[in-house]
N, C-alpha and C positions, 0 to 999 in steps of 0.2 A: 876485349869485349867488342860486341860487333856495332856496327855501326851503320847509319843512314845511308845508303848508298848513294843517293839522290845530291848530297851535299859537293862530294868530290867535284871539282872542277866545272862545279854548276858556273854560269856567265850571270843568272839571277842571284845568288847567295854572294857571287864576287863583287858586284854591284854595290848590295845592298849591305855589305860591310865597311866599303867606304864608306856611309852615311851613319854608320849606326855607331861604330866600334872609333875607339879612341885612339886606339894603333892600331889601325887596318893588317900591318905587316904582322902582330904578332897576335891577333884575336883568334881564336882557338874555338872555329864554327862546327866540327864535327856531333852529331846529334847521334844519343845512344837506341838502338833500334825499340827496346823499350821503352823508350822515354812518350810517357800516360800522357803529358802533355802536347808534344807535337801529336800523337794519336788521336788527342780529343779536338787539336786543330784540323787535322783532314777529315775526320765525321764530321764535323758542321760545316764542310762545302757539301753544296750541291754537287759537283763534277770530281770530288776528290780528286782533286790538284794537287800533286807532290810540289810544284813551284809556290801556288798560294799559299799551301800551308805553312813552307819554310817562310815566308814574308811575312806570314802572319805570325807566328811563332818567334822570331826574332827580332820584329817590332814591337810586339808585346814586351817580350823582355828587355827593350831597351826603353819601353814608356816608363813600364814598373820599375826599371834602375833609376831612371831621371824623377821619379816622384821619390822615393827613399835618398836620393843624392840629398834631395833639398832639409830634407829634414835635417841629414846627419852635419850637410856645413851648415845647417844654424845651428846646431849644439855643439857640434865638437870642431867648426871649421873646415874640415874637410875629412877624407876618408885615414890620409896620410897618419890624422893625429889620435889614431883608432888603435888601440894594442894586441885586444882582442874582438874579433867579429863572429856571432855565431849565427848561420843560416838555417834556420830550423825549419824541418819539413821541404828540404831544400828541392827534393825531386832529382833530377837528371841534371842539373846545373842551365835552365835557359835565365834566372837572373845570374848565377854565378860566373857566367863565361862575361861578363860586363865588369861584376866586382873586384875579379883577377886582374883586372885591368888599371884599379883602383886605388889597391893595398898589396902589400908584397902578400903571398899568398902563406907564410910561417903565422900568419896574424886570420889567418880563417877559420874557421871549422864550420865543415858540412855535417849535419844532420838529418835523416831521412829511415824511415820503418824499413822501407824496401834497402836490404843489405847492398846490392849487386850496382843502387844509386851514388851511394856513399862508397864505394867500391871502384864504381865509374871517374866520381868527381876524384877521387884523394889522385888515381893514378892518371887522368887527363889532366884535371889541374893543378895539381899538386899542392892540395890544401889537406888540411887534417880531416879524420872523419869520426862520426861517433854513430852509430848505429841504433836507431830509437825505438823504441819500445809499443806495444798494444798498451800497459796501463802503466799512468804516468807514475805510481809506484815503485816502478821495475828502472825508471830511467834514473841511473846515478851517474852527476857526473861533479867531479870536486872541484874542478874548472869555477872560476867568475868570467863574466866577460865583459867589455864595455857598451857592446849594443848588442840585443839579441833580436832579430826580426825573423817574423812568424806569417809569411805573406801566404791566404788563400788556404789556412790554416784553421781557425776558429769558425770558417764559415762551412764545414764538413763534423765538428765533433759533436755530438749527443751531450746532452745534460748532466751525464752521472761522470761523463771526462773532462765536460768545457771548463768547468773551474779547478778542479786537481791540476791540469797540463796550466792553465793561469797562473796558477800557484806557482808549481813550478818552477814556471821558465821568467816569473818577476824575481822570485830567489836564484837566482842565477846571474842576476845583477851584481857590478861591482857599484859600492855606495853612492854613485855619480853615472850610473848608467842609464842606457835608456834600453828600452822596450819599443819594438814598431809589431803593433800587428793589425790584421784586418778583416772585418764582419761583414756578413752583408744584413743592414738594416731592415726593421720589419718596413719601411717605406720599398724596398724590393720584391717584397709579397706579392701574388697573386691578387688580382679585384676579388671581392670576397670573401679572403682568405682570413681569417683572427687568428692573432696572437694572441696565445697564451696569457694565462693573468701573471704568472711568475715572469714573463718577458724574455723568456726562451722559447722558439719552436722548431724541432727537427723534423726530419723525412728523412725513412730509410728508402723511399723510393726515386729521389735524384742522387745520382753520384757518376762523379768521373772517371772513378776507378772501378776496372772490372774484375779486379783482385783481392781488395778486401772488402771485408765482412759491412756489408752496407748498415749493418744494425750500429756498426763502429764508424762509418764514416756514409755522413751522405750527405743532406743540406742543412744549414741550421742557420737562423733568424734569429736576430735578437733587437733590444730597444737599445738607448743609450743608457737609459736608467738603469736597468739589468749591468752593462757593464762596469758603470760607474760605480754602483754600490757593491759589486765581484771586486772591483779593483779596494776600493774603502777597507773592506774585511780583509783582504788580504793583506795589505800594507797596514791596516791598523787607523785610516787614514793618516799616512804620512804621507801617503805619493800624490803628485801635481798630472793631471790628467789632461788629455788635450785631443779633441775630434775633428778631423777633415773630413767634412762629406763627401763621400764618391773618389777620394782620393786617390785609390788605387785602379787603374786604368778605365778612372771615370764610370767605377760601378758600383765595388766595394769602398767602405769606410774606411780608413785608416785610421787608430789611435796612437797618440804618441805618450810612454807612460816614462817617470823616473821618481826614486825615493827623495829627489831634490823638493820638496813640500812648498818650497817658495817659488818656483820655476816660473819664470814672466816667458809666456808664450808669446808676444804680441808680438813680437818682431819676425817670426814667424808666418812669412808673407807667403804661401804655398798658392803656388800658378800651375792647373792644369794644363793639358795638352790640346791644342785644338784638336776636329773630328773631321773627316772630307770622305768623300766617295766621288767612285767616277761612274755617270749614268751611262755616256753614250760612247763610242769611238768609230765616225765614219769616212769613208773618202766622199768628198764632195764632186756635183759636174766639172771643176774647175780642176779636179785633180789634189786639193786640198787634205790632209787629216783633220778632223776636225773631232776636238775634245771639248765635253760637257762634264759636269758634277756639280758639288756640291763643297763647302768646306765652312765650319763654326767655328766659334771659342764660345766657351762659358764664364771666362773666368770675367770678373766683374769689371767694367769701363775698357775692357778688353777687346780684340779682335784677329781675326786673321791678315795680314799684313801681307801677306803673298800666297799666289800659290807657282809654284814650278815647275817648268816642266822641263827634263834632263833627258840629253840623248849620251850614250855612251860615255858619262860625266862630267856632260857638257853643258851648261844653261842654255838652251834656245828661245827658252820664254817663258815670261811671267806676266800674271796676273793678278788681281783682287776681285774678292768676291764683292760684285752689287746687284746680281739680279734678285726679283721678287721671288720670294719661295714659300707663298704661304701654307704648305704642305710639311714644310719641315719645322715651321712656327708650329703647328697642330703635333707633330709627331714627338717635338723637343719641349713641346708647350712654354717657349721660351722665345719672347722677341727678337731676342738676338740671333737670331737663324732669320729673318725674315728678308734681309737682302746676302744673302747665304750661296748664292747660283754663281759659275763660273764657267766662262768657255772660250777658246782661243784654239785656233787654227796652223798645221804647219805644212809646210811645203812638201810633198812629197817626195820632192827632186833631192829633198836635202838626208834622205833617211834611207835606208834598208831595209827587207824585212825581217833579217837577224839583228838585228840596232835593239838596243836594249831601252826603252824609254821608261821614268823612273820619274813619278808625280809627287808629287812632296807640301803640306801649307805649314807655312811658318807663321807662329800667332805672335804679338808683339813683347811674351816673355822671350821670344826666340825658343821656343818649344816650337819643336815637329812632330808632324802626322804622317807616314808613308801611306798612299793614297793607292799608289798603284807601282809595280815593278813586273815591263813585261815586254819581252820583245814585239815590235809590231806588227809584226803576222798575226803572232796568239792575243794581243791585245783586241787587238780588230777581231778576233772571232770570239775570244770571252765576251765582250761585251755584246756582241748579236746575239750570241748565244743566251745570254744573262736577258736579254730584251724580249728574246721570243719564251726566252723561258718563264717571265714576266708577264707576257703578254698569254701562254699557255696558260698561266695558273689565275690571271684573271678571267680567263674567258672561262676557268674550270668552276671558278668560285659566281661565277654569273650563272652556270648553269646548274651547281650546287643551291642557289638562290632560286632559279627558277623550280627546282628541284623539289625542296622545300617549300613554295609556293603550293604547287602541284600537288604535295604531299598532303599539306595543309588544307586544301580546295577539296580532297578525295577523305580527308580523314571526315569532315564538313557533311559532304555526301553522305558516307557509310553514318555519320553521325545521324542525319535527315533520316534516311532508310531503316536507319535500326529505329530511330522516332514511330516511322510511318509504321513498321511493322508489327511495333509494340501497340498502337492503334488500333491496328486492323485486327490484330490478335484481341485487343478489348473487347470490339464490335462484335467479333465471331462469339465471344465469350457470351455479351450480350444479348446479342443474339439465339442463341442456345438457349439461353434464360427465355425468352420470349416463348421460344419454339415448347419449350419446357413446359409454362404455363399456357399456353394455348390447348398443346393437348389435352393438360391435364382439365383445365376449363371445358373442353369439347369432351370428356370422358364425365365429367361433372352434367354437363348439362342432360348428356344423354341418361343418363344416372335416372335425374329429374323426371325426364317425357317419360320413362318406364315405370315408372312409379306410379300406384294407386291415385294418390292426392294429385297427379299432376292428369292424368285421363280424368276421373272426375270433376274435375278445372276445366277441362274441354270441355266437357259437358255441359258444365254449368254456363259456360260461356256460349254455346250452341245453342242453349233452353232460352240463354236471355236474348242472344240477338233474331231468335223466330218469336218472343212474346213482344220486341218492339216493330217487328215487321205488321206483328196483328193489331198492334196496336194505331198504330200509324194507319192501318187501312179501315 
């Protein structure tokens, strides 16, 4: 099967496996050319960056590994003590190329609609496959397993599939198993947007895939009550239910479900991953590089602990975030962004412009955020580039403002005009009406002076003003 070309002997992908992968030596980064996911990562750059994406694409998958790691060692201790694992909806393997790393891979099985994914993973990674189905009637499989997760999964199926494939893949459980999978909450919705009074809402017009049938897969919403009581009916209420907000790479929900009815979640201490970006990267008069961003944690009495910054795999310096950022307070609506700013300086003498430099905030669970991986040439021009290109889209949206201003001021006008017109059109109306009865008054009168009774009126009025002339004299 063919493969990413971009990955071979990349110096950014080499990099960024040392940081990511638990055995750098034997992590297995090759990306299948198909694979919807890294796809959907280079459509959301602006620049479609083959480098960005891959970093995006691989940190993601290693956020998404370390948020499901912590679940599975609080229930089962570790992966090691796992007999059977099944990845449902597994895609091209971007969390599986982590899990292999995990558990011998005789103890896997991939799951995926797309044949050629499940195809991809059994012969890259050498895990079992099962090839899945359009309606979850059609899927048999006699298998149990001990954890089945279902990531990025329920937040694409429609109404008349999201509880059958629920069904499903909770009977799929062995008596002590768990269930992970993940929603995205109606607090994800659009402003304005309502949900549904049954507490499910889809749209077949987002989706990530440009392959299937959008009416079968596209966005879906839902409450927690919706889930909770899907889960009730289907277990009978026997099953012990459990919600992480934003769980999965700080967006979607994660639920943690098992037929275990007594199931004490509390020890179950799940710590997100902090979040960073880098604003600026310039040389100073002094000859300096000089780095700005940004870097949070969410997770509660928490923080960002460092941030780092790596040349070639080498620590040259570190940071903590204390500047003021009350912008990222507004944007995270969350305090704790508010001394969120970081920046620190390095010597230029000491770097190259092929040197790979590699930004990194480690929050006080010891969770990391990859920030940036980029040699310093391209880094220094992404980020002008990202700057003007910033600075282009606000100058666009000023004049989009003024724009609509303008638009607003002239609709106002033609408003006025059509006013004054519809006026002047009254008047004229009115007018007409006047001209109308005038004539007809001046045709009236003339009527009158022609008339017998009105010369004899002259008359009579002639007789009388000569009998008071004679009278008077």
């Amino acid at each position: 099967m063919k493969v990413n070309c971009f990955v071979e002997k990349n110096p950014i992908v080499e990099t960024l496996i040392q940081h990511l992968a638990r055995s750098p030596q034997t992590f297995q980064p090759h990306i299948a050319v198909a694979d919807e996911m890294f796809l959907y990562q280079l459509d959301e750059l602006d620049d479609r960056n083959f480098d960005q994406a891959l970093v995006n694409y691989y940190s993601l998958g290693r956020t998404l590994f370390d948020s499901i790691q912590q679940i599975i060692n609080w229930y089962f201790g570790s992966f090691e003590r796992i007999s059977s694992f099944l990845d449902f909806a597994c895609g091209y393997g971007r969390f599986m190329r982590f899990l292999v790393q995990e558990m011998p891979t005789e103890k896997i099985w991939a799951s995926d609609i797309y044949a050629e994914a499940v195809k991809f993973q059994t012969e890259y990674f050498g895990v079992h496959g099962i090839v899945s189905t359009r309606n979850p009637e059609d899927y048999q499989v006699e298998q149990k397993f001990d954890c089945v997760y279902a990531g990025s999964f329920f937040s694409h199926m429609p109404p008349r599939t999201f509880s059958l494939w629920m069904q499903k893949l909770y009977h799929l459980l062995n008596s002590q198993g768990l269930l992970i999978f993940s929603v995205l909450d109606e607090t994800t919705l659009l402003p304005f947007t309502p949900m549904s009074a049954d507490g499910i809402l889809f749209s077949s017009k987002d989706s990530e895939t440009q392959l299937l049938d959008r009416n079968d897969y596209g966005t879906t919403y839902v409450t927690e009550t919706f889930i909770r009581e899907l889960i009730d009916k289907i277990s009978q209420n026997r099953a012990a239910i459990y919600r992480i907000k934003k769980g999965l790479g700080n967006y979607q929900d994660l639920y943690v479900v098992t037929p275990q009815p007594n199931q004490d979640f509390t020890r179950l201490n799940f710590k997100y991953h902090p979040e960073g970006y880098l604003d600026h990267c310039n040389v100073t008069p002094t000859g300096e590089i000089q780095l700005a961003g940004w870097a949070i944690d969410s997770n509660p009495n928490g923080c960002v602990e460092m941030v780092q910054i790596l040349v070639n795999n080498e620590v040259i310096h570190q940071c903590q975030p204390s500047k003021e950022r009350p912008d990222l307070v507004e944007y995270f609506q969350s305090s704790q962004a508010g001394h969120s700013g970081w920046s620190c300086s390095i010597n230029s003498g000491t770097v190259t412009p092929p040197d790979i430099v590699l930004i990194k905030a480690i929050n006080t669970a010891k969770l990391e955020w990859i920030i940036a991986v980029e040699t310093v040439k391209n880094l220094m021009f992404r980020t002008r580039w990202r700057e003007e290109l910033a600075t282009t889209r606000s100058q666009l949206k000023q004049r989009e403002t003024q724009l609509e201003k303008t638009q607003s001021q002239l609709e106002f006008a033609e408003l006025t005009l059509a006013q004054a017109r519809d006026k002047l059109t009254k008047l004229e109306t009115e007018l007409g009406s006047c001209q109308f009865f005038l004539e007809q008054s001046t045709h009236e009168i003339q009527a009158i002076k022609s008339s017998k009774f009105w010369k004899i009126r002259i008359q009579w009025v002639q007789l009388r003003q000569a009998l008071e002339r004679f009278v008077k004299k």
